[in-house]
DRENDO-1510 file (C-alpha; in Angstrom, 1 decimal, always signed):
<recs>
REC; n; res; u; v; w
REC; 1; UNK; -0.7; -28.4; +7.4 .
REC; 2; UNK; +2.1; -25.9; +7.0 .
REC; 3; UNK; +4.5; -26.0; +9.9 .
REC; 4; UNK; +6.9; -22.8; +11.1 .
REC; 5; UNK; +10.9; -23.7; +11.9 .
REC; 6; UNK; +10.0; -24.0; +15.2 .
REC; 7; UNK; +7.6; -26.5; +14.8 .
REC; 8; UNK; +10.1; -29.4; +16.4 .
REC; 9; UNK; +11.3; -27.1; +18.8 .
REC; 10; UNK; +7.4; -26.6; +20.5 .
REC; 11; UNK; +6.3; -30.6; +20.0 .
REC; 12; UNK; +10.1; -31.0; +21.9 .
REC; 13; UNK; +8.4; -29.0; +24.6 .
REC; 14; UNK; +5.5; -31.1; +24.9 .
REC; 15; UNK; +3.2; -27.7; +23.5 .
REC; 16; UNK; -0.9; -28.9; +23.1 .
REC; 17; UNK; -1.1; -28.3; +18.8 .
REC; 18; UNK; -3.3; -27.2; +16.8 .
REC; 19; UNK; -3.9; -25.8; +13.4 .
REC; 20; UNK; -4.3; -22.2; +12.9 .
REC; 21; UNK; -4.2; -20.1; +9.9 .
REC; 22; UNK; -2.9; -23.1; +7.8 .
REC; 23; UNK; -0.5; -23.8; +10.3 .
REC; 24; UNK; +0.9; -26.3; +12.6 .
REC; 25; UNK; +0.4; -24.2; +16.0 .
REC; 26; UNK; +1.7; -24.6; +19.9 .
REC; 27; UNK; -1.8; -23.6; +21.8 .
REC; 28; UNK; +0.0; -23.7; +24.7 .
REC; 29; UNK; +2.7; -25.2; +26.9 .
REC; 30; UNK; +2.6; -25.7; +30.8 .
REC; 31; UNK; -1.2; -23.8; +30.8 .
REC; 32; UNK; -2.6; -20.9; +29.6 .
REC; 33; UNK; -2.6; -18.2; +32.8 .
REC; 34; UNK; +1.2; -19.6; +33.4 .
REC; 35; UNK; +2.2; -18.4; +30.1 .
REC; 36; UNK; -0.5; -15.5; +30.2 .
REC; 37; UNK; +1.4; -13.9; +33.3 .
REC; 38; UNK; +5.0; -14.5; +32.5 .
REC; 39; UNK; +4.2; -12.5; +29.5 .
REC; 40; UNK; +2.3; -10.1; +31.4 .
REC; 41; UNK; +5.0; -9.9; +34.6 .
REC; 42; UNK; +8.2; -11.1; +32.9 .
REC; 43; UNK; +8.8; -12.3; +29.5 .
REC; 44; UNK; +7.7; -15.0; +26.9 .
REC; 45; UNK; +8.3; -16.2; +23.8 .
REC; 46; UNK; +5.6; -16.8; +20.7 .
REC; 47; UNK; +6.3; -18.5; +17.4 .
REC; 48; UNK; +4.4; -15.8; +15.0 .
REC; 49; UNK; +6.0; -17.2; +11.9 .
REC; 50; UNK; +3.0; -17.8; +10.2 .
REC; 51; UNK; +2.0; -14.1; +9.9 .
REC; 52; UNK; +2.3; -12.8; +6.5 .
REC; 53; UNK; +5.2; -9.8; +5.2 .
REC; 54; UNK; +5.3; -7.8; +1.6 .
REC; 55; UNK; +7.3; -5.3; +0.6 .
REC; 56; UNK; +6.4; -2.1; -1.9 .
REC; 57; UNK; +9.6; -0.1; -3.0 .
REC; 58; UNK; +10.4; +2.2; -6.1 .
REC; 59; UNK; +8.9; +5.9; -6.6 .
REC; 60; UNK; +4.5; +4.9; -6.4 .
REC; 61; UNK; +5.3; +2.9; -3.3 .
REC; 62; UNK; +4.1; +5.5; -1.1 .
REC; 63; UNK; +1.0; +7.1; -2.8 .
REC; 64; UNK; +0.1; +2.5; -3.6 .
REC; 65; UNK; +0.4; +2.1; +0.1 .
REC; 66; UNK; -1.4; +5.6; +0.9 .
REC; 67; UNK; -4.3; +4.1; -0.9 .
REC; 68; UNK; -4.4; +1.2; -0.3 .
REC; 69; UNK; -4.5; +1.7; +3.8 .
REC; 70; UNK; -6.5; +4.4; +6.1 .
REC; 71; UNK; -4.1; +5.5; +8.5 .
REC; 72; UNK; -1.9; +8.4; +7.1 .
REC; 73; UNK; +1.9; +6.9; +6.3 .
REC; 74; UNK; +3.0; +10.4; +6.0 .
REC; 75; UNK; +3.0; +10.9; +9.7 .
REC; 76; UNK; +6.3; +8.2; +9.1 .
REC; 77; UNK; +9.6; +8.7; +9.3 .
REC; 78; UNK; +12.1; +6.1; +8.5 .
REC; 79; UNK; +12.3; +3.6; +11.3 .
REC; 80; UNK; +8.7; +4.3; +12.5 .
REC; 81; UNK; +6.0; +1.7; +12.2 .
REC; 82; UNK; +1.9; +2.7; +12.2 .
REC; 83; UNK; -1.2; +0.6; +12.4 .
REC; 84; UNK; -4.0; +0.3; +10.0 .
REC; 85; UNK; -6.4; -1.2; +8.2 .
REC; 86; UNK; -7.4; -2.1; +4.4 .
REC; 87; UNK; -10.9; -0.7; +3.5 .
REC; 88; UNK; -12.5; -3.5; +1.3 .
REC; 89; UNK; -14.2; -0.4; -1.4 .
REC; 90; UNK; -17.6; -1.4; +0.5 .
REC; 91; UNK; -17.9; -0.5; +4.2 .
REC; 92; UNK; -15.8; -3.1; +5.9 .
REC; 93; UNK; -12.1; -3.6; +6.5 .
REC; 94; UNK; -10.1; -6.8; +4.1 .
REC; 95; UNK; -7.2; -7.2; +7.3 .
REC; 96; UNK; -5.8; -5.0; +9.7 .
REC; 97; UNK; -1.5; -5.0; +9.3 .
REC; 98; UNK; +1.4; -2.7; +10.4 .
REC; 99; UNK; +3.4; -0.4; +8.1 .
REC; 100; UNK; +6.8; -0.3; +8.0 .
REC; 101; UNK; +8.9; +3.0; +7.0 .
REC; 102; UNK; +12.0; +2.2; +5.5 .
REC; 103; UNK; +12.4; +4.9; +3.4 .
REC; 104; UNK; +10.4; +7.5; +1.1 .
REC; 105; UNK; +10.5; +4.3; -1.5 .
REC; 106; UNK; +10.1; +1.7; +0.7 .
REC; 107; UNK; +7.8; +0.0; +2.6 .
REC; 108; UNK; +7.8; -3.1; +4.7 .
REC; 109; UNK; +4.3; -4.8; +5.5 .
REC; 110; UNK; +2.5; -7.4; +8.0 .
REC; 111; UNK; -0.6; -8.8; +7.5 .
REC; 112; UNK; -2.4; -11.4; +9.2 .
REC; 113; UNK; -1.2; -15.0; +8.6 .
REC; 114; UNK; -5.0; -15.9; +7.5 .
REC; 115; UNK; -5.4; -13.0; +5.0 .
REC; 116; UNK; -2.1; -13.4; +3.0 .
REC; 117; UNK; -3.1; -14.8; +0.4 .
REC; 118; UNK; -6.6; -12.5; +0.5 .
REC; 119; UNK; -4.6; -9.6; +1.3 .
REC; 120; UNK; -2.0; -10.0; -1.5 .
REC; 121; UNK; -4.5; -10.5; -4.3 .
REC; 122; UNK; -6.5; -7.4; -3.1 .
REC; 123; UNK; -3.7; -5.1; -2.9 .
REC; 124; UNK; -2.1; -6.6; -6.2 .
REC; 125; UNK; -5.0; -5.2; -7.8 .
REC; 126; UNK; -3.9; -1.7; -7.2 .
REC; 127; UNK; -0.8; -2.1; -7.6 .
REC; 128; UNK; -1.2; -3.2; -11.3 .
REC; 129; UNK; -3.1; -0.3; -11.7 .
REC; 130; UNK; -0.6; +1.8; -10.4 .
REC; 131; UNK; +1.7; +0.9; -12.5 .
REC; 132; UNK; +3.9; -1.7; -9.5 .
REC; 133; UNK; +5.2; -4.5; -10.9 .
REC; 134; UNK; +4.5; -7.4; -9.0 .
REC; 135; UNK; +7.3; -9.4; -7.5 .
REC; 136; UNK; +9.3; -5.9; -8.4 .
REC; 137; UNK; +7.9; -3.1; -7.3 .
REC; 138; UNK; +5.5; -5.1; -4.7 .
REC; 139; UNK; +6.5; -8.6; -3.4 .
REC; 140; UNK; +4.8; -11.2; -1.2 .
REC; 141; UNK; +8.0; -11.7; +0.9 .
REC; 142; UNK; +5.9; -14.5; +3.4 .
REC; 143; UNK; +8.5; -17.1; +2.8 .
REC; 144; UNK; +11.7; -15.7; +3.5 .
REC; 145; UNK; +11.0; -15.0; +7.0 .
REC; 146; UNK; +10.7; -16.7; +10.4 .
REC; 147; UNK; +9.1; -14.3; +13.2 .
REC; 148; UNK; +9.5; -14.5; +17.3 .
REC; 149; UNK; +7.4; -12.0; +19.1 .
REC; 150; UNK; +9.5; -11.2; +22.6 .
REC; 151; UNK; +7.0; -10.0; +24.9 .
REC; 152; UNK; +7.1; -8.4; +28.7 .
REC; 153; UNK; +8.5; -5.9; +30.6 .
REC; 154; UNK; +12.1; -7.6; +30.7 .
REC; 155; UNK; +11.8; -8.6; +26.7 .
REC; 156; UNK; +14.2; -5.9; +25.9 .
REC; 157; UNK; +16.9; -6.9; +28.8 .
REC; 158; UNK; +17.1; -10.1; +27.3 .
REC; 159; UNK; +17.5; -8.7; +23.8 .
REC; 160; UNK; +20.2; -6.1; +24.6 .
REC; 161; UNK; +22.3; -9.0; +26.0 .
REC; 162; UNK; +22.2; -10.3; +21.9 .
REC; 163; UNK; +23.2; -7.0; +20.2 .
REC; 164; UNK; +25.5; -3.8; +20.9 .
REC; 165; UNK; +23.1; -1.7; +19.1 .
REC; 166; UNK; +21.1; -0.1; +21.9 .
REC; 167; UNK; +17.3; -1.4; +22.0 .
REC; 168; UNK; +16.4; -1.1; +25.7 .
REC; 169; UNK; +15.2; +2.2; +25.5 .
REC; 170; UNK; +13.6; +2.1; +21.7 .
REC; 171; UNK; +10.6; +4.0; +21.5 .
REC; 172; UNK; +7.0; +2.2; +21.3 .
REC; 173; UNK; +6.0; +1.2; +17.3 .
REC; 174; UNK; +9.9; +1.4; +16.1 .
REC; 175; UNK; +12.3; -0.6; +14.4 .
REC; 176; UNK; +15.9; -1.0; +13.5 .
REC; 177; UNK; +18.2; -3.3; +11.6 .
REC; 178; UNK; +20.8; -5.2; +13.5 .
REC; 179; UNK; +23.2; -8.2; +14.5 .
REC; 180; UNK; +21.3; -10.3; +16.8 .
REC; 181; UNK; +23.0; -13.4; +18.6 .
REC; 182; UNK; +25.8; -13.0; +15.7 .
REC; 183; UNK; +22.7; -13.0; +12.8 .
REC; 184; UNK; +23.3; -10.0; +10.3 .
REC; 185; UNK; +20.2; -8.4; +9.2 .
REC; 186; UNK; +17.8; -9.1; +12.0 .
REC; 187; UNK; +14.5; -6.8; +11.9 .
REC; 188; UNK; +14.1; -5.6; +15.8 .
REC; 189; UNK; +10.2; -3.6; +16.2 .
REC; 190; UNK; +9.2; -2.8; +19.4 .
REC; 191; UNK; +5.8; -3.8; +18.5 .
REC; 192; UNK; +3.7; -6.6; +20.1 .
REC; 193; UNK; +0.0; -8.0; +20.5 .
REC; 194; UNK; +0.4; -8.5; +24.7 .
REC; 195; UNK; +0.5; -4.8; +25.7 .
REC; 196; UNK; +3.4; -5.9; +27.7 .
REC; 197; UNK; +6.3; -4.1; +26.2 .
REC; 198; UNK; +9.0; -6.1; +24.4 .
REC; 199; UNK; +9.6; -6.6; +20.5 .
REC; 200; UNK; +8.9; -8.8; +17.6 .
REC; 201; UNK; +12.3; -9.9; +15.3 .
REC; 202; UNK; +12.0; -11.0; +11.6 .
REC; 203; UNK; +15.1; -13.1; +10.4 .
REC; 204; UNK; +15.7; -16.0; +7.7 .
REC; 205; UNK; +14.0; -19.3; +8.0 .
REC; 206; UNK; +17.8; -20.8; +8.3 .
REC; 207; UNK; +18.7; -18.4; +11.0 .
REC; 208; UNK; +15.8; -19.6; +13.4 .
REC; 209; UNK; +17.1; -22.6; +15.4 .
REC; 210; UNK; +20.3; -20.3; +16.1 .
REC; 211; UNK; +18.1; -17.1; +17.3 .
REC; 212; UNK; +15.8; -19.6; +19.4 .
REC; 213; UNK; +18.5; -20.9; +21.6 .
REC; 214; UNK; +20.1; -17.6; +21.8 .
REC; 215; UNK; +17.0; -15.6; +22.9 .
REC; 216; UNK; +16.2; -19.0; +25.5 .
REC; 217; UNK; +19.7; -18.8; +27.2 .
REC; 218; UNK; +20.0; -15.0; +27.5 .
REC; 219; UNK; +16.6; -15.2; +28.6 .
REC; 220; UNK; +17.4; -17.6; +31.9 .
REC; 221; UNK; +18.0; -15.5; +34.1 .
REC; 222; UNK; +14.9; -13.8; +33.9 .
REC; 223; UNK; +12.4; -17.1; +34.1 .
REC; 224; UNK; +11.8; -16.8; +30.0 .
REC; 225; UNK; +9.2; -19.2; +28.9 .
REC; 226; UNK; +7.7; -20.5; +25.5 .
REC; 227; UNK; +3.9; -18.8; +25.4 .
REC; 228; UNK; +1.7; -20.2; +23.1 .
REC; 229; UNK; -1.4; -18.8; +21.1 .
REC; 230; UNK; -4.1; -19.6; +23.5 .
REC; 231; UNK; -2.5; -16.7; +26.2 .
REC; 232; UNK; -1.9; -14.5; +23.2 .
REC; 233; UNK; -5.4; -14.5; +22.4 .
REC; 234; UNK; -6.5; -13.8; +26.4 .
REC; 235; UNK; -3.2; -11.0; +26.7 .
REC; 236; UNK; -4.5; -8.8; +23.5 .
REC; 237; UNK; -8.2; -9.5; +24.8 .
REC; 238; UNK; -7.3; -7.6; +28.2 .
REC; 239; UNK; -5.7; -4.6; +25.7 .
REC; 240; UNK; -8.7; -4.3; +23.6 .
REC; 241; UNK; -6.8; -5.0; +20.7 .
REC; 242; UNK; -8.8; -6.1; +17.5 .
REC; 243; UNK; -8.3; -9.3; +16.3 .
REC; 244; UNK; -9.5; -10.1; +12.2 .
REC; 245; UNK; -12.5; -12.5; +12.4 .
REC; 246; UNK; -13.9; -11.4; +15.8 .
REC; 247; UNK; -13.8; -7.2; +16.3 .
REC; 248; UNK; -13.1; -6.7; +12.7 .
REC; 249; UNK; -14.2; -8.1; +9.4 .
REC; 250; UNK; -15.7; -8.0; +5.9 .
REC; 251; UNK; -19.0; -6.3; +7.0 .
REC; 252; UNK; -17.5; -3.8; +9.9 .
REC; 253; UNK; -15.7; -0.7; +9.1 .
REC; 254; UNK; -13.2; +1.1; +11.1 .
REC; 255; UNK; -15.0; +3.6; +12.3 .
REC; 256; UNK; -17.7; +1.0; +13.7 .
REC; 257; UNK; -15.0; -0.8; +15.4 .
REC; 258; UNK; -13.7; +2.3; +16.9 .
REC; 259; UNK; -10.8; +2.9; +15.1 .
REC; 260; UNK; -11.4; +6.7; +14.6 .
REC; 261; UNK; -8.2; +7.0; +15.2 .
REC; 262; UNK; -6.4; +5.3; +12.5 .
REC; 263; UNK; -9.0; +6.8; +9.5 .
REC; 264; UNK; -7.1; +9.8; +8.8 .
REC; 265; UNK; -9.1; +12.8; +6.7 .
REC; 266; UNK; -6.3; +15.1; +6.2 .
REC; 267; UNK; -6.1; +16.3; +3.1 .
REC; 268; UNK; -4.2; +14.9; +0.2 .
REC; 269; UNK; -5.1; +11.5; +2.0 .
REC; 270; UNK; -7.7; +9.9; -0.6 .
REC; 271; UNK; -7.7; +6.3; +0.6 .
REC; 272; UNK; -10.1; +3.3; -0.6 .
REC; 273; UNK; -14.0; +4.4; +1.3 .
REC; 274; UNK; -12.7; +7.8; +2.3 .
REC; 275; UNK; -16.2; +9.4; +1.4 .
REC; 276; UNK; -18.3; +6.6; +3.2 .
REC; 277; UNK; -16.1; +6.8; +6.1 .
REC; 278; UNK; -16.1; +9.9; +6.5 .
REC; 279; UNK; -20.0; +9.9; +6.1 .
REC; 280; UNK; -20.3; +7.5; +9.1 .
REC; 281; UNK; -18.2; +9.5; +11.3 .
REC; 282; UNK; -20.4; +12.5; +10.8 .
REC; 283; UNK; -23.6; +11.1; +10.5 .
REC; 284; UNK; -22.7; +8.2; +13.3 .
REC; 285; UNK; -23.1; +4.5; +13.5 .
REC; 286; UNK; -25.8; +2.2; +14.1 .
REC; 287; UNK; -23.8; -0.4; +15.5 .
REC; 288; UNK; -20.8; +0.2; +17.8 .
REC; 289; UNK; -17.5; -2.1; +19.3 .
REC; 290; UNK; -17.5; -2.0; +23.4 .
REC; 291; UNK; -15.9; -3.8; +26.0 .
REC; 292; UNK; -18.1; -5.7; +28.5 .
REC; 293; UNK; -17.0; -7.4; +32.1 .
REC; 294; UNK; -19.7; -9.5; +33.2 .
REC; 295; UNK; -21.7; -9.4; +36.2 .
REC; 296; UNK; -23.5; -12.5; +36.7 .
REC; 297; UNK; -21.5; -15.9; +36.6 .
REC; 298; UNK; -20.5; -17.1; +32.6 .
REC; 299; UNK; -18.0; -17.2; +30.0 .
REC; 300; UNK; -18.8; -15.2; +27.0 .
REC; 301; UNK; -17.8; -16.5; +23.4 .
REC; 302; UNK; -17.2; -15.7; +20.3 .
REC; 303; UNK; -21.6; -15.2; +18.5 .
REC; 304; UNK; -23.2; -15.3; +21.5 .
REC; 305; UNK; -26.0; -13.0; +21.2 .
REC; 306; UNK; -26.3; -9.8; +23.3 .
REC; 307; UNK; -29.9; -8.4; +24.6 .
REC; 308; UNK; -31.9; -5.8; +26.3 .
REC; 309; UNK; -33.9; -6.1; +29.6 .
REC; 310; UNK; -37.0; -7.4; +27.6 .
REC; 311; UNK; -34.5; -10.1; +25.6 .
REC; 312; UNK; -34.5; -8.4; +22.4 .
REC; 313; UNK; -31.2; -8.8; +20.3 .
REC; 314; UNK; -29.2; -5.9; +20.2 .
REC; 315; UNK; -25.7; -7.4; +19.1 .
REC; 316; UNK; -23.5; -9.9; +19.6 .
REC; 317; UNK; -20.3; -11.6; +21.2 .
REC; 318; UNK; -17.2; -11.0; +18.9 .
REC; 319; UNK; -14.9; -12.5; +21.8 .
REC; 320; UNK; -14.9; -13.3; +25.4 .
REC; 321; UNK; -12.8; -15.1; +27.7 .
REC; 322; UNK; -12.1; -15.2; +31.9 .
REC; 323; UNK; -9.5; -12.7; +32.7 .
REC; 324; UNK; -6.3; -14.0; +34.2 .
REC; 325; UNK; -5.2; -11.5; +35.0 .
REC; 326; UNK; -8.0; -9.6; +35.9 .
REC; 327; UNK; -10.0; -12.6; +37.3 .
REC; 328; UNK; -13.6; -11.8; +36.1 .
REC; 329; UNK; -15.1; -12.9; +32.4 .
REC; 330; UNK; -14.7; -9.9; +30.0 .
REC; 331; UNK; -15.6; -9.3; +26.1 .
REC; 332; UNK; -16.2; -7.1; +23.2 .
REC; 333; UNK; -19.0; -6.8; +21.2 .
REC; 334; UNK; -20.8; -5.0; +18.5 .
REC; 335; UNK; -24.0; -3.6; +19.9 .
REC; 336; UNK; -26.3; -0.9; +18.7 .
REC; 337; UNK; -25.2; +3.0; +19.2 .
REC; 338; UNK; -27.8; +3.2; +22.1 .
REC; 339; UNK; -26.5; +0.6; +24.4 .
REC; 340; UNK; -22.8; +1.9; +24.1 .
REC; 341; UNK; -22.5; +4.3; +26.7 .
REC; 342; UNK; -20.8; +3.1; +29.6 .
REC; 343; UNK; -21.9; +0.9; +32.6 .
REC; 344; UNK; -24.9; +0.7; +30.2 .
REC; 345; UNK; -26.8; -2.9; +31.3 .
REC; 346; UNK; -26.6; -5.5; +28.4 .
REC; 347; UNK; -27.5; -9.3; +28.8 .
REC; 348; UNK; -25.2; -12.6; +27.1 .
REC; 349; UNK; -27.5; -15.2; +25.9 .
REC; 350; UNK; -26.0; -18.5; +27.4 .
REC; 351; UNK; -27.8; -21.2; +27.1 .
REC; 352; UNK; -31.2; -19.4; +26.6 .
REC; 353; UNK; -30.3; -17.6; +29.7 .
REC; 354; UNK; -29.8; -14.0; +30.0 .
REC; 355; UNK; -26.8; -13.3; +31.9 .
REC; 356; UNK; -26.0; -9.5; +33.1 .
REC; 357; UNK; -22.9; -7.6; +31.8 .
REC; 358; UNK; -22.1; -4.2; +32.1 .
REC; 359; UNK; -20.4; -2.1; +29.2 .
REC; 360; UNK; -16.9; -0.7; +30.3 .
REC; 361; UNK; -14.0; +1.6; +29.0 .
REC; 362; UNK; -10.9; -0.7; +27.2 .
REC; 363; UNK; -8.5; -1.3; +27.5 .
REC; 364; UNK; -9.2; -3.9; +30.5 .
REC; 365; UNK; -5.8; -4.7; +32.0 .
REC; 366; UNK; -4.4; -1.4; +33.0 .
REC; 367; UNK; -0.3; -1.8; +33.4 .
REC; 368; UNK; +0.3; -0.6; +37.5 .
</recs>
């Protein structure tokens, strides 16, 4: 099992750990809806070191990356970040990752830490066709960087006390390069997976026990805790937010899992499943990604099948967990077209019982 630099630093803390993604993992710390609402009421810290970064530069770097995602990169500027996805060439999406603009010639990705090595061979492929050289022109940069994702509405507050370049008041899905707790070179993105506010900070492997303590002192004052991935999970579940593996996969496309809105048709944006996608959006779906907040008493998890009134399947669980924030059981789930419409009555299977949910608008947690 691989372990992240902060691996000593969580079992020091006493974090429950687990592998995830290949990796030596803190599930959590004092308890799941203790870290879940500091992050959502105050601030936290995760360990996302695990997650996967590459880098294309040189003069094909944009039309590779244009390609190769479905969003539309030229809606970038430098500093801006978007979110997309990698069609897979036959309906359904290889990872989901940000895009970084650094320049016109340069571009800084993240995928997910299970997909790196899936992501880098499928992209590699077209990058060799392109005419990148890898390692060049296009470079797995995984190694070289430790990640903390800073998330909460005072995430920022506790940031500005580490730098003089002004980040309190960054926009949403932007990033700058800065000196961080006396660390040249620190990537700052006001990006996150809470819906929470706050910011996620790339910086050398050798940097990382320096930039922990830093961020944990200047963080004191506002009752900063360690968070661990069992609340992130339960935090981007409130959001809506897709996670690879559950709302999104091999076999579901963006458009199925409501991501209209990243599968951009301007022109001069030919992309891997354009055509097909574009099919589906004007012909529709036979399956479609909902939210669902339950109404009898159960948990819903990840497979469980979803049915009618009479028990026929219609779909299934692709995750589910009990709210804390919220305090009632929520989930997603791919169902077919006709049962999408809101408050429509679906049933979990738990058990070989068939317990009552109702179909809702996400996100679930809506900030006050």
């Amino acid at each position: 099992m691989k372990q992240t630099p902060f691996t000593e630093k969580h079992i020091a803390l006493g974090a429950k750990m687990a592998e995830f993604a290949g990796y030596n993992m803190p599930i959590s710390y004092e308890g799941l809806v203790i870290e879940h609402n500091n992050v959502r009421n105050n601030v936290g810290v995760f360990d996302v070191s695990h997650m996967g970064e590459f880098r294309a530069k040189g003069p094909k770097a944009h039309d590779f990356v244009q390609y190769c995602t479905s969003n539309n990169i030229d809606s970038l500027f430098d500093g801006k970040i978007l979110y997309t996805v990698l069609p897979n060439g036959k309906g359904g999406i290889v990872d989901d990752m940000l895009v970084y603009r650094v320049s016109d010639t340069e571009y800084f990705m993240v995928p997910n830490a299970a997909n790196i090595e899936k992501d880098w061979n499928w992209m590699s492929k077209f990058a060799t066709e392109m005419g990148l050289e890898l390692g060049k022109d296009f470079t797995n940069e995984s190694d070289s960087y430790a990640q903390l994702a800073v998330q909460g509405p005072n995430a920022l507050k506790v940031m500005q006390k580490l730098t003089s370049t002004p980040v309190e008041d960054m926009e949403y899905y932007t990033f700058k390069y800065l000196t961080l707790a006396g660390v040249e070179n620190v990537l700052l993105s006001t990006t996150g997976y809470t819906g929470a506010g706050g910011c996620e900070i790339y910086f050398s492997p050798k940097d990382a026990t320096k930039i922990w303590d830093a961020v944990f002192e200047a963080g004191k004052e506002f009752g900063i805790m360690p968070a661990g991935l069992g609340c992130r999970d339960t935090l981007r579940l409130e959001m809506g937010f897709c996670l690879y593996g559950h709302e999104i996969d091999d076999t579901t496309s963006s458009i199925e899992a409501g991501l209209n809105w990243l599968t951009k048709f301007e022109e001069g944006n030919n992309f891997i499943d354009r055509e097909y996608l574009e099919a589906q959006k004007a012909n529709g779906v036979s399956k479609k990604l909902v939210g669902f907040e339950m109404i009898d008493r159960g948990i819903p998890r990840q497979g469980y099948e979803i049915c009618d009134a009479e028990g026929n399947v219609i779909g299934k669980v692709c995750s589910g967990t009990q709210s804390p924030s919220l305090g009632i059981a929520i989930g997603t789930a791919h169902v077919q077209t006709a049962f999408s419409k809101k408050d429509s009555e679906i049933y979990i299977k738990v058990r070989e019982k068939l317990l009552k949910a109702k179909v809702v608008r996400m996100p679930f947690y809506k900030a006050q």
